[in-house]
C-alpha positions in Angstrom: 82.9 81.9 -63.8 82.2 78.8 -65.9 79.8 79.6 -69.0 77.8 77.8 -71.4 79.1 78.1 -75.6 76.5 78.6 -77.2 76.6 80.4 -81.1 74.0 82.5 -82.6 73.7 84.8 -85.5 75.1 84.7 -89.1 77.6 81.5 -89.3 81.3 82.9 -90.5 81.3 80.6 -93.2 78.6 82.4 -95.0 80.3 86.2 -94.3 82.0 87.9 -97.3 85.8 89.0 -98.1 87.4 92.5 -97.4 86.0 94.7 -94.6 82.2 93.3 -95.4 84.0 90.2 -93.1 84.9 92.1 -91.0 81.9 93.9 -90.0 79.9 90.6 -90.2 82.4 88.7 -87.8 81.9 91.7 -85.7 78.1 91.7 -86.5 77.6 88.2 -85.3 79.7 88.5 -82.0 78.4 91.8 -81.0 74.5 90.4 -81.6 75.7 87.6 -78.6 78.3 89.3 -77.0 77.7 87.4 -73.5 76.3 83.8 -73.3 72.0 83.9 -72.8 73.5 80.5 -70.1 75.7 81.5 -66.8 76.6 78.8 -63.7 75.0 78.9 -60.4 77.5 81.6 -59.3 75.7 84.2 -61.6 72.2 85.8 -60.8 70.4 85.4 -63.7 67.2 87.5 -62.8 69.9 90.3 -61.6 68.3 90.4 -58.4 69.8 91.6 -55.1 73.7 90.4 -54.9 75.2 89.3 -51.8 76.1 92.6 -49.5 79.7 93.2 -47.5 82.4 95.2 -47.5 83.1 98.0 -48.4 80.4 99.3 -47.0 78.4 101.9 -49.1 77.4 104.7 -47.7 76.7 109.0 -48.8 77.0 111.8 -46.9 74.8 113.7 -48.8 71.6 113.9 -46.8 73.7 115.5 -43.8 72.4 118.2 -42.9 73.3 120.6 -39.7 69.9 121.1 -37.3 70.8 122.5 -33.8 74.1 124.1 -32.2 74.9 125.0 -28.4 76.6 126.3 -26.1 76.9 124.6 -22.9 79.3 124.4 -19.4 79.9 121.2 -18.5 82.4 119.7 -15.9 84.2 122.8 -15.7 84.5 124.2 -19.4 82.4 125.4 -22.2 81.4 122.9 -24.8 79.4 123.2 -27.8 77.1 120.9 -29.3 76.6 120.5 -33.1 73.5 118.4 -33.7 73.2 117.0 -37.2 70.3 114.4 -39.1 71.0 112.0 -42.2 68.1 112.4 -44.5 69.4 109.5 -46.3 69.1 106.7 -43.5 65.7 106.1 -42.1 65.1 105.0 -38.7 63.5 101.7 -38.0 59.4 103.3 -37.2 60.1 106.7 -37.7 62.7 109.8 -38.3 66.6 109.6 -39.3 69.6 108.6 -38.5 71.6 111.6 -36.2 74.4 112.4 -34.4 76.1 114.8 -32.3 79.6 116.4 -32.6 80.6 117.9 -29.0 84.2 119.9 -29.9 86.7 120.2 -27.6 87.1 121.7 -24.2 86.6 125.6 -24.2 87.2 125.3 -28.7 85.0 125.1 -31.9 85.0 123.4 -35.0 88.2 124.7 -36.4 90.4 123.4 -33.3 92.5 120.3 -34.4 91.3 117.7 -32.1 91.5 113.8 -31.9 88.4 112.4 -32.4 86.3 110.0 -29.8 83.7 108.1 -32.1 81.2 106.8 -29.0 78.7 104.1 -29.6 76.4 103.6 -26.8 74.5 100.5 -25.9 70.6 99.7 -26.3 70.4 95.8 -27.0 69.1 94.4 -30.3 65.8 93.5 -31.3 63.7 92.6 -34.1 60.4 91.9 -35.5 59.3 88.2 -36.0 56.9 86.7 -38.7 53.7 87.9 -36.6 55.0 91.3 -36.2 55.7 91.0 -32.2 59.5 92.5 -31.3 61.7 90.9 -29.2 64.7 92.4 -27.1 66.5 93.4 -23.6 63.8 92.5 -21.0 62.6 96.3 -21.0 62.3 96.9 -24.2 59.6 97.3 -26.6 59.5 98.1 -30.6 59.7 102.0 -29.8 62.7 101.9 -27.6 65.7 102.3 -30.0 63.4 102.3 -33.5 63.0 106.0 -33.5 65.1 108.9 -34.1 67.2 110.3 -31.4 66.8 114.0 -30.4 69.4 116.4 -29.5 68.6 115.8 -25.7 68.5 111.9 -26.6 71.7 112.1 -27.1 73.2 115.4 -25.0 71.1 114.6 -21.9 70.1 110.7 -22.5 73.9 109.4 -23.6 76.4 112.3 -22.4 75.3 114.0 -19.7 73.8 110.7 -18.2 77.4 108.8 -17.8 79.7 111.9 -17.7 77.8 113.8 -14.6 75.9 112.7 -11.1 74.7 116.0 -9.6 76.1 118.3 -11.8 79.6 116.8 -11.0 81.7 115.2 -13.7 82.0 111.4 -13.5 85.6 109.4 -13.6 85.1 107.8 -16.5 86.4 107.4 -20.5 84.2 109.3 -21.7 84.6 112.3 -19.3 88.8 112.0 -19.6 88.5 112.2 -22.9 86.6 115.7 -22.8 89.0 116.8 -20.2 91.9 115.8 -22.5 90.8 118.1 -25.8 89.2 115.2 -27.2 86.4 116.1 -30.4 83.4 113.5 -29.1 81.0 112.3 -31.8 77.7 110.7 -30.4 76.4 108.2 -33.1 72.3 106.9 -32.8 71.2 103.9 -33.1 68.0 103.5 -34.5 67.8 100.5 -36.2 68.3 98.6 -33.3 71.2 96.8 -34.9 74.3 97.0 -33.0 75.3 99.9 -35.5 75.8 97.0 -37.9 72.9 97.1 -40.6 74.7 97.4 -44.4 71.1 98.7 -46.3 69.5 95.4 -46.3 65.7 95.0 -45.4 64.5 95.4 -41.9 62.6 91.7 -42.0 59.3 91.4 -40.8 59.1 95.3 -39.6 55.6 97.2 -40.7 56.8 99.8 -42.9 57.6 97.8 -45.8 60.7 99.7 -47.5 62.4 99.6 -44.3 66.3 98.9 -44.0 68.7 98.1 -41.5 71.3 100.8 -41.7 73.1 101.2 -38.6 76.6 101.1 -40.5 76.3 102.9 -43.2 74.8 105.9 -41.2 77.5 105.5 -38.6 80.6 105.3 -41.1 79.3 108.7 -42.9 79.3 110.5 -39.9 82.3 109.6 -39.5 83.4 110.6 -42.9 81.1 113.7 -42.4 83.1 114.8 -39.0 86.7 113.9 -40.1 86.1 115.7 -43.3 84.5 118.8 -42.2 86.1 119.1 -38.5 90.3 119.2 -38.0 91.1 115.9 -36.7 93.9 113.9 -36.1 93.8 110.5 -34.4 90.5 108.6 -34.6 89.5 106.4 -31.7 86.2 104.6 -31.5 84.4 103.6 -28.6 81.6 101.1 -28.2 79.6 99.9 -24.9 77.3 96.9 -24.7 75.5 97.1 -28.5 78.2 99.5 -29.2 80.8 97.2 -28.6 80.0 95.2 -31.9 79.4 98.3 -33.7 82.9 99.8 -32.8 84.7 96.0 -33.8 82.8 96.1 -37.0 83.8 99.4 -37.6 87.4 98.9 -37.0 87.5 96.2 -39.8 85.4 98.4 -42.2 87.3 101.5 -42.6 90.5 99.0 -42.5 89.1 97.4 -45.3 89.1 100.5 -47.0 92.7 100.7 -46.3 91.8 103.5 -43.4 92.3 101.9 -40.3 91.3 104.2 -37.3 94.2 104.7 -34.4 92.5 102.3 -31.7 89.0 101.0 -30.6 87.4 100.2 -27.3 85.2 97.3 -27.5 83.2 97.3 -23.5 81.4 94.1 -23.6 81.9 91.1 -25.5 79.8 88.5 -27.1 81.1 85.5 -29.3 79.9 82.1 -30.3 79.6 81.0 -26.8 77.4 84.0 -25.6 74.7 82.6 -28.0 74.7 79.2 -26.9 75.0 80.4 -23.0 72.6 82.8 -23.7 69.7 80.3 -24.9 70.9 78.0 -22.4 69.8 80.7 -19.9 66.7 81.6 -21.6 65.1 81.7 -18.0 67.1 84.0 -16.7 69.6 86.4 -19.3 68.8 89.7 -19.8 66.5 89.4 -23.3 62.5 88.4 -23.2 61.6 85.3 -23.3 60.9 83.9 -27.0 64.1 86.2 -28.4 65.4 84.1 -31.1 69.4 84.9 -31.8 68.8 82.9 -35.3 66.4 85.8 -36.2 68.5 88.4 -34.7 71.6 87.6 -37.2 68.8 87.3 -39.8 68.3 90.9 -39.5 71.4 92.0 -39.4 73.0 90.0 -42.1 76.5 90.3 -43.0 77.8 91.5 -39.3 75.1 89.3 -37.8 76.4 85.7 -39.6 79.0 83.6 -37.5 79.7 81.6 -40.6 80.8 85.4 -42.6 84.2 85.1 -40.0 83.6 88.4 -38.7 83.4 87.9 -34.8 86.0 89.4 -33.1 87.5 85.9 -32.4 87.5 84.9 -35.9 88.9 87.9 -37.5 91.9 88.2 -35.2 92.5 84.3 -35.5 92.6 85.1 -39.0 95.0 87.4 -38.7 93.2 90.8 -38.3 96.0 93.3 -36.4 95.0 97.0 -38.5 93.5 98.1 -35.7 94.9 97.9 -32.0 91.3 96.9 -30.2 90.8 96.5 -26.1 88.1 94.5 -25.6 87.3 94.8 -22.1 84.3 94.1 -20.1 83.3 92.2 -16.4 83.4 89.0 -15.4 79.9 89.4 -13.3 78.1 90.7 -16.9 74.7 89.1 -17.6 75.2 89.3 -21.1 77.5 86.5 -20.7 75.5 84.7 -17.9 78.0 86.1 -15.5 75.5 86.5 -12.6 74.8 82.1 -12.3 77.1 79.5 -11.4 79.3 78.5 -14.1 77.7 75.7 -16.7 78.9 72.5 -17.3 81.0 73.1 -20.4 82.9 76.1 -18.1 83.0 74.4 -15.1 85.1 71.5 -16.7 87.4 74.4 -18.0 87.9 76.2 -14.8 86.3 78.8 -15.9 83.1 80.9 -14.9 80.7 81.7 -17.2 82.1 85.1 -18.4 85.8 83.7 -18.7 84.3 80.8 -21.1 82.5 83.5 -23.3 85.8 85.5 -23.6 87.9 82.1 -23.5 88.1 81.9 -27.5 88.7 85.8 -27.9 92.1 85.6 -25.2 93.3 82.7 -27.1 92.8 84.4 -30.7 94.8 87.2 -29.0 97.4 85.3 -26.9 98.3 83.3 -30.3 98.7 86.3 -32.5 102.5 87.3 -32.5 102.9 90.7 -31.7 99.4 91.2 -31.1 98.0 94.5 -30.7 95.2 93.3 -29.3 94.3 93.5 -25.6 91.5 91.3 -23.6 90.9 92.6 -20.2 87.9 90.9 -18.4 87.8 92.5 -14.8 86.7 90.1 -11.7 83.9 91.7 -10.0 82.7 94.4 -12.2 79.4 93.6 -14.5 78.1 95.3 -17.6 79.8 98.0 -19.6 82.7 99.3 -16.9 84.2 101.8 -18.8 80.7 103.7 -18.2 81.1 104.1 -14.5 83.5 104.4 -12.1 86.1 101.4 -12.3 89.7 100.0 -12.8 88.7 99.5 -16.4 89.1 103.1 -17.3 92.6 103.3 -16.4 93.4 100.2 -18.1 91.9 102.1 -21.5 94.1 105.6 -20.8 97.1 103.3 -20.3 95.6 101.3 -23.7 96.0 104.6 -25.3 99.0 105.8 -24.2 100.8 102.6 -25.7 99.2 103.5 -29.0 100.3 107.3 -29.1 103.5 106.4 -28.1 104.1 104.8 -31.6 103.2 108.3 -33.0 100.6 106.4 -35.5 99.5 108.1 -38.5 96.2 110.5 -38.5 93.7 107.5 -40.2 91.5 110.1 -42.0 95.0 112.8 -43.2 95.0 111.7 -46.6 91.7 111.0 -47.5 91.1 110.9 -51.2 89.4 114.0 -53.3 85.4 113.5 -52.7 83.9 112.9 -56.2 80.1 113.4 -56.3 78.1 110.0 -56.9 75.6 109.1 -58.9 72.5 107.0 -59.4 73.1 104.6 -61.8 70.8 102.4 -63.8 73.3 99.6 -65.5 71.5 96.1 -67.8 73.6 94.5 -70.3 75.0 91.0 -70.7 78.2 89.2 -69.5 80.6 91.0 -71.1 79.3 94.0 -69.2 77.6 92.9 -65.9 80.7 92.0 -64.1 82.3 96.1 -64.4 79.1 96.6 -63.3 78.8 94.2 -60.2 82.1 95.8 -59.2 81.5 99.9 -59.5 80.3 100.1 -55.7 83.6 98.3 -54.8 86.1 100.9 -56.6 83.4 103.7 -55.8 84.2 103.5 -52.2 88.0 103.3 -52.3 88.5 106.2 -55.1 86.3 108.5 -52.4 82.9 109.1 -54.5 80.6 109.5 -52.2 76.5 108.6 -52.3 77.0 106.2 -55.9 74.1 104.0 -56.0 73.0 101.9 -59.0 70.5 98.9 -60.0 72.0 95.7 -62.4 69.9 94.0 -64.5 71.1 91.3 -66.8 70.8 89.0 -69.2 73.1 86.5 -71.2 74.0 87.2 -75.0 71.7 88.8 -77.4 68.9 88.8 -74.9 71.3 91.4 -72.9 71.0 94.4 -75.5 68.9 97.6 -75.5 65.6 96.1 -77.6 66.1 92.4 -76.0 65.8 94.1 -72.4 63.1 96.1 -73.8 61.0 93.7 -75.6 61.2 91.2 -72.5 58.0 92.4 -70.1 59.7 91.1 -67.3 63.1 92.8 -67.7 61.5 95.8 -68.8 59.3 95.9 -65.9 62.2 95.6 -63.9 64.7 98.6 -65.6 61.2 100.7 -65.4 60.7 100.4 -62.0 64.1 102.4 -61.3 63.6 104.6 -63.8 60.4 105.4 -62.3 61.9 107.1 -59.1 62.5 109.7 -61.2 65.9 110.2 -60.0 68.4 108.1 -62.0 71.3 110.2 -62.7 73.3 107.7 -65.4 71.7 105.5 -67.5 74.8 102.9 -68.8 73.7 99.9 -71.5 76.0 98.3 -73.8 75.9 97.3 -77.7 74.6 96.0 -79.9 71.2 95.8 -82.1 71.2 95.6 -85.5 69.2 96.1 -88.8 67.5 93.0 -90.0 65.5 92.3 -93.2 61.5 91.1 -93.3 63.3 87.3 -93.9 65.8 88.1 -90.4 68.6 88.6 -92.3 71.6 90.9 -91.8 70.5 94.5 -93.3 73.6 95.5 -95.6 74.5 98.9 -96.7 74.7 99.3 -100.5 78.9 98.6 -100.1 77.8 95.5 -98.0 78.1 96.3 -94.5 75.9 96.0 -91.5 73.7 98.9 -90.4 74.0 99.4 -86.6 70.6 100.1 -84.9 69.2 103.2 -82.6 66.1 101.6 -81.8 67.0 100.2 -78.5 69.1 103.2 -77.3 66.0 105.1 -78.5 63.4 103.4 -76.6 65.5 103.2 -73.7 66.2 107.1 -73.8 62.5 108.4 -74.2 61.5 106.7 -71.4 64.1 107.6 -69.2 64.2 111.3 -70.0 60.2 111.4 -69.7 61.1 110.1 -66.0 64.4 112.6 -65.7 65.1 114.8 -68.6 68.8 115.3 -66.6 69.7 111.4 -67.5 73.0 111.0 -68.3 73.3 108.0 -71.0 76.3 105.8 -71.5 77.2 102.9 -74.0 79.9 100.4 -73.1 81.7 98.6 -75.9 83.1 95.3 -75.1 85.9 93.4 -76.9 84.9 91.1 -79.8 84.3 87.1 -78.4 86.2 84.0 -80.0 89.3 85.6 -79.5 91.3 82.8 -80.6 89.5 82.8 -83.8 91.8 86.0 -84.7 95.6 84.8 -86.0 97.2 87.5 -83.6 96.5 90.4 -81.4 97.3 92.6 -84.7 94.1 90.9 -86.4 91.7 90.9 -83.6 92.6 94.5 -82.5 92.5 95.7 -86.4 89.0 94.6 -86.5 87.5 96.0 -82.9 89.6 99.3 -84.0 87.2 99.4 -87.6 84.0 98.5 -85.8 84.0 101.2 -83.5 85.1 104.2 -85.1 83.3 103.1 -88.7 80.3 102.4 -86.8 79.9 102.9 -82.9 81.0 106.6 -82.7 79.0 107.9 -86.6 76.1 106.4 -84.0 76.9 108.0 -80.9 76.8 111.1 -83.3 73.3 110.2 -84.5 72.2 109.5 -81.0 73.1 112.9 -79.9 71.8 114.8 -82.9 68.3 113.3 -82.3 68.9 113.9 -78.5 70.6 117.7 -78.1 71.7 119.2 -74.8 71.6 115.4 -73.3 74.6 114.1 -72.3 75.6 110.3 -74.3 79.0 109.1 -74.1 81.2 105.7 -74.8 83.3 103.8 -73.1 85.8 102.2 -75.2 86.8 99.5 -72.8 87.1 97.1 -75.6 90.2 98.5 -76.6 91.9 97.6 -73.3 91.3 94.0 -74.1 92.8 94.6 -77.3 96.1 95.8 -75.5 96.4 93.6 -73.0 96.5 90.9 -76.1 99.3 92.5 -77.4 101.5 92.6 -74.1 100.4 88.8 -73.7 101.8 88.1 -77.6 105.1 90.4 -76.8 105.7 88.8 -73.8 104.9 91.6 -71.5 102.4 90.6 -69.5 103.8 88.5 -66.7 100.5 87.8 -64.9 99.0 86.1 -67.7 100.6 82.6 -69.1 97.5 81.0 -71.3 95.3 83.3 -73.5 92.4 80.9 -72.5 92.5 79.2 -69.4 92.0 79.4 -65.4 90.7 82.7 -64.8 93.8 83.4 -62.5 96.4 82.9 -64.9 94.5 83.5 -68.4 93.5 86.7 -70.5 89.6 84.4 -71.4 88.4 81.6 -69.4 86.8 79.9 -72.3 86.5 79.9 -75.9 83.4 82.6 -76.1 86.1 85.1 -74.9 84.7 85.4 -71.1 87.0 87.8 -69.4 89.7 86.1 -66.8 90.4 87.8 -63.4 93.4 90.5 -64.8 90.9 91.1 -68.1 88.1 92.1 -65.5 89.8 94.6 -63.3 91.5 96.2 -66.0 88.1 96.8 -67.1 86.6 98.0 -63.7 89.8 101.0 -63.6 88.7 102.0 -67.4 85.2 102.0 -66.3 85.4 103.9 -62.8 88.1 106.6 -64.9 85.5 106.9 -67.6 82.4 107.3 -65.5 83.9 109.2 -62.4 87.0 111.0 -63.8 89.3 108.8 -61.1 92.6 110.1 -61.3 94.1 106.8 -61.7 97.8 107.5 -61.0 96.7 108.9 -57.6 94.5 105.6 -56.9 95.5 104.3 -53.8 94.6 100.5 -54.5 96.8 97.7 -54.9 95.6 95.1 -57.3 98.5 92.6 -56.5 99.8 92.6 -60.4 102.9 92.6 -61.6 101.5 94.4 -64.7 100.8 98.2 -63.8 96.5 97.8 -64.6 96.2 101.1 -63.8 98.5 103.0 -65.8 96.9 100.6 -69.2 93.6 101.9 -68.6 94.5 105.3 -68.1 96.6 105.0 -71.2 93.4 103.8 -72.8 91.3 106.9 -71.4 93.6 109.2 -72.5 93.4 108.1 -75.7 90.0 108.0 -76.5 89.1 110.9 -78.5 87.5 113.3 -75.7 84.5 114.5 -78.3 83.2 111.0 -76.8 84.1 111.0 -73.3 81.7 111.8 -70.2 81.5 114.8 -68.1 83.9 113.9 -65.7 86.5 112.8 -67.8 
């Protein structure tokens, strides 16, 4: 990120000899540590960021509501019915779903698992509040919870029985087969695909979309809690995006599950037939697919790249996917007479909709991919009786026979997550910005947090407080009443009635409480359990220092001569609450010194491009290797990440990982957090 120079603050030329410059060099840096300008590419209001992937999600408000017993096609099943507190449905109740374990078993018998989306359509509210959808559908049709019969009696027992006799479908071979089932809602209306952004237009204001989040922690939830080896998923009509998206969610997290069956399909070209066809497709009349992807936002975007079409043409081959579906679907205008742009192709309307999908396929090498559209079926035919479901056992057998590895068998330790409260400037937003990334990977479950920022001096503790509007803005989180960590960084400092540097009597700086302070009354008066931290950044104008030696010398007196004697004040004027540091500072320092040795192979300029450079400018702004040193410092510090267990590959030549730990380890642990 390009940023403004800007200098405030004491100039150098007027700072003293000895130590006194020291602490004044520091003084003046740490007042405008960060710039008060940023480019375009920074939020300066620290508003909402852009979401994707990973995608964040808890486990936490799981909880088990109903369990039975039941016979079903010839064997006992039982039925473990569970709600997420956490994720609210579009109009009223949560998020559920229901684990069905095997044939004639329970919960402790090691079983694959069958993750099975079902369809429902999408819909959404426009600016006048009216809902649009499938033909039949109205705003209460999938924007309420679903029940334990919704889902046992509704989904299951619906496709997998007629008369009391079981069905030959997927579904039903794969509880003949031993297979654990988990039946996800969708309640949202969102194709299973909503990432925690707002629910436009809908009446209850705080509303969400959240069909992914609440459909990846059940996941989570059953392959942590239930013995499971290979993980399928399974997703008709709606589902059928839902079970794509989550294929390339969980392989982003370097989890790819064993296969996925994707029963409908629905690229660019299903849009365009689709309001061609207004007349007669299968949604009302007035549905708007611009408002649609509105809703759903990251998964809903064409231009994101993450249709099926565009993911695999990119490369995308984690995850072996059939997609398979009918040519006589009227979700892809299969019921008319081919249109123009089809007809001039050969091609009915079905085969032009899938058209882009079999050639991102038939050009992958070694693709492990499979597009099967069936002449004469129609919607969804793995759901009833049809070729298609022996096309999906023979789509499975090839996979098994490669013996691939269980997807959820090495799943990292589950760390407990926290509600974090994070403001500081640019030298600390961007380790912020990044926490839910790492979060996710390193397996800490339900962390949450709220940025706010601003550049240089007008980014510590009493410049956050004493502006009304970022003030108003910190307050409003704190307000829940349920902000677990409260992290800020440094620094304020004493001034004289004239706005002078305050000097102790042997000339140096006097470091201030009063913007911790503030901060911490009002916090604790919202949550006497806040947990407090203070990051401390490197010193700017780096290349103002002769050598790594001097500018690490200096960082090394400021915080032990001053930041830690304060940490100690903090705590005795706050006992029994918990205040720590984070010294991340000091892992700038040592990456200077490998840089200067040689030993740092990553790096060739110590200002620069942010690829290739330790600072991007002469302020000191972090480059790319600076920043996610930073972020493993940070995410060992707050979480307690056991760093040489981390599976994440950062790309460097330079072991990141093992420097920050190196860095944690030698902190003195008076300081550290709880976790560390």
């Amino acid at each position: 990120m390009m940023w403004a120079n800007k200098t405030y603050g004491t100039p150098k030329a007027q700072t003293r000899s000895g130590l006194t410059e020291a602490f004044l060099t520091i003084l003046v840096c740490l007042m405008i540590t960060g710039c008060s300008e940023g480019s375009g590419e920074e939020n300066q209001d620290g508003g909402d960021q852009s979401v994707t992937l990973p995608v964040a999600r808890t486990t936490a408000g799981i909880n088990a509501v109903d369990s039975q017993i039941q016979s079903l096609i010839g064997a006992d099943f039982e039925f473990e019915f569970y709600r997420n507190t956490t994720y609210q449905c579009g109009l009223s109740g949560h998020y559920t779903f229901m684990v069905v374990n095997p044939a004639n078993g329970d919960e402790n018998t090691e079983a694959p698992l069958w993750v099975f989306l079902h369809g429902g359509g999408s819909g959404y509210f426009d600016e006048f509040g009216d809902y649009y959808g499938v033909n039949d559908q109205t705003q209460d049709t999938w924007n309420h919870e679903e029940t334990f019969n919704d889902l046992l009696e509704g989904q299951l027992l619906e496709r997998t029985t007629d008369n009391g006799q079981p069905t030959d479908i997927t579904l039903t071979r794969r509880m003949q087969e031993g297979y654990r089932l988990i039946l996800v809602s969708m309640c949202d209306h969102d194709s299973y695909s909503g990432l925690g952004t707002p629910y436009h237009n809908n009446p209850n204001p705080d509303a969400e979309v959240n069909g992914m989040q609440a459909t990846m922690a059940a996941v989570d939830y059953a392959a942590r809690n239930y013995p499971t080896t290979h993980v399928f998923a399974h997703g008709s009509s709606a589902g059928s995006k839902g079970a794509f998206n989550l294929a390339i969610s969980y392989a982003a997290e370097g989890t790819p599950l064993t296969g996925v069956i994707s029963d409908a399909y629905g690229g660019k070209r299903a849009i365009q037939l689709l309001e061609e066809s207004a007349d007669d497709s299968p949604y009302q009349p007035g549905y708007d697919s611009e408002k649609m992807i509105e809703k759903l936002g990251y998964f809903g975007d064409p231009d994101n790249n993450v249709l099926a079409e565009d993911q695999i043409a990119a490369g995308f081959d984690d995850v072996p996917v059939l997609f398979i579906g009918g040519d006589e679907d009227p979700f892809c205008i299969g019921h008319r007479p081919a249109v123009q742009e089809a007809a001039e192709l050969g091609l009915n309307n079905c085969e032009y909709v899938w058209d882009e999908l079999k050639q991102a396929v038939d050009n992958q090498p070694n693709s492990p991919h499979q597009v099967s559209l069936l002449p004469g079926e129609t919607h969804v035919p793995t759901n009833y009786e049809s070729p298609a479901n022996d096309i999906v056992d023979a789509f499975i057998g090839n996979i098994l026979a490669s013996n691939p590895l269980h997807p959820f068998a090495a799943q990292p330790k589950v760390i407990a997550g926290d509600k974090m409260m994070l403001m500081g400037h640019s030298f600390f937003r961007p380790f912020a910005d990044e926490m839910p990334y790492h979060a996710v990977r390193a397996g800490v479950d339900g962390h949450s947090q709220n940025v706010e920022f601003s550049g240089g001096e007008s980014g510590s503790p009493m410049s956050l407080w004493e502006d009304a509007e970022h003030r108003a803005n910190v307050q409003a989180v704190l307000d829940s009443g349920d902000v677990d960590v409260f992290g800020m960084t440094c620094c304020d400092w004493e001034q004289t009635p004239e706005g002078e540097p305050a000097l102790t009597p042997e000339g140096d700086p006097v470091l201030s409480l009063a913007g911790w302070q503030i901060w911490f009354d009002y916090a604790l008066a919202q949550n006497p359990d806040t947990e407090f931290f203070i990051g401390i950044p490197w010193l700017d104008y780096p290349t103002d220092y002769a050598d790594a030696e001097a500018y690490a010398e200096l960082w090394d007196a400021f915080y032990h001569t001053l930041v830690l004697p304060a940490m100690d004040d903090l705590r005795a004027l706050y006992p029994g609450v918990t205040i720590y540091a984070i010294p991340y500072g000091e892992g700038v320092n040592e990456l200077r010194k490998l840089f200067e040795a040689g030993n740092l192979p990553d790096v060739t300029h110590l200002e620069g491009p942010s690829d290739s450079s330790l600072f991007t400018d002469y302020k000191g702004h972090g480059g790319q290797l600076l920043k996610d040193l930073v972020e493993y410092i940070w995410i060992d510090a707050i979480y307690g990440v056991d760093l040489d267990t981390y599976d994440y590959d950062d790309g460097y030549q330079a072991d990141l990982k093992a420097i920050a730990k190196s860095i944690m380890d030698a902190h003195n642990p008076n300081y550290n957090g709880p976790n560390r």
